[in-house]
N, C-alpha and C positions, 0 to 999 in steps of 0.2 A: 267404397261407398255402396251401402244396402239401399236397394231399390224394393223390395217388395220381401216380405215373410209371410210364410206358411206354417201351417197346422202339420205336424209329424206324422198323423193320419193320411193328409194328402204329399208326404214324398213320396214319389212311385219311381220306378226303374228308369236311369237315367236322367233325374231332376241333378242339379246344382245346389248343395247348400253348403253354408260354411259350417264345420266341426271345430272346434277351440278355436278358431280362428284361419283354421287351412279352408283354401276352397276343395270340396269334393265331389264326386257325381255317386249319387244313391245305386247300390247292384241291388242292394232286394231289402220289403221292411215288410215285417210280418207284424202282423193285427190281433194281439191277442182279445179275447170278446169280455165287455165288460162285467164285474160281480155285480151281487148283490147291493153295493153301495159304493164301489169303487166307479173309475174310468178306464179306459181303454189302454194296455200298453201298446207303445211298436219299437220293437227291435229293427235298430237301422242299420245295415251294412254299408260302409261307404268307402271308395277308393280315393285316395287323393291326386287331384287332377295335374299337380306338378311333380311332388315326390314321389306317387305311384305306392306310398302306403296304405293300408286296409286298417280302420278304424270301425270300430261295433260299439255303440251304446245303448243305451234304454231310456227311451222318453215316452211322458202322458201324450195319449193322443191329441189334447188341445193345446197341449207346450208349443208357440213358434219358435220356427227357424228362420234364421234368413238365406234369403237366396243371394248369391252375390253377382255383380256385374259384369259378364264376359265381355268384351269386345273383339271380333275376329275380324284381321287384318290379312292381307298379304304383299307379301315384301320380297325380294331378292337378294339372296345370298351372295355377298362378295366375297370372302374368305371365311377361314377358319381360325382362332385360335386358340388350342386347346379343344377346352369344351364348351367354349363360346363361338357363335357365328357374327360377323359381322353383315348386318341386315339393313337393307334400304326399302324403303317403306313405299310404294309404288302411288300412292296419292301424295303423299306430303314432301317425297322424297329425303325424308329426314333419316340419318344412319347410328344405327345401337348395336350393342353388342347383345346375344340374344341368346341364351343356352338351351339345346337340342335336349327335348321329350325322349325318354328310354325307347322309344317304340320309332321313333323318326332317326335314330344314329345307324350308320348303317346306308342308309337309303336316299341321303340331302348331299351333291356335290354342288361345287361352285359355280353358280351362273344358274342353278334351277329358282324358281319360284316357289316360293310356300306360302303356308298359312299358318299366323305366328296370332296366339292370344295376349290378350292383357286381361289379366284377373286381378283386381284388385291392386292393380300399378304392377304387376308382377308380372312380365311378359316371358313367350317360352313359344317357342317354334314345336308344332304340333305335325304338321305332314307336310307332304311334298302337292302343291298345285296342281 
């Protein structure tokens, strides 16, 4: 669910938009200056905020994007299986299965707390509490 869209002019480093459909966080968008009768380009770089892909396109500066929904939660880890964690949700106490962020493996043992996103119903253990 899109909550608010912006002008590609104003993603700046570290904004949230969605790219075909992925959620991602903006690394850099260059401005190029507008012609004689044209408008603005910006070249957006963007990393995806679950798969950790880097995506680059070209949009008009007044083209909107949408920004999509984060919700940031924190939950406790009760096990492991695989590459899913089993996560208890510290207000609702409700329990999912929950798959660990490239940057958070490694670092999340059994019984710590974290903090687990929901992006667009698509949740993902992000770091350690």
């Amino acid at each position: 669910m899109v909550l608010k869209l912006i002008d590609a002019a104003e993603a700046r480093t570290g904004v949230s938009i969605l790219v075909d459909g992925v959620p991602c966080s903006v690394k850099s968008n260059d401005i190029s200056k507008t012609g004689k009768h044209g408008h603005a380009k910006c070249r957006i770089e963007a990393i995806g905020i679950i798969d950790g892909k880097k995506k680059v396109f070209v949009a008009g500066g007044h083209e909107r994007l949408e920004v999509p929904m984060i919700e940031k939660s924190r939950g406790q880890v009760l096990s492991f299986n695989g590459e899913l964690a089993s996560v208890m949700d510290l207000e609702t106490f409700e329990t999912m299965e929950v798959p660990l962020h490239e940057d958070a493996k490694g670092q999340i043992n059994e019984g710590d707390q974290v903090e687990y996103w929901n992006i667009e119903g698509k949740k993902i253990i992000k770091r350690k509490a």
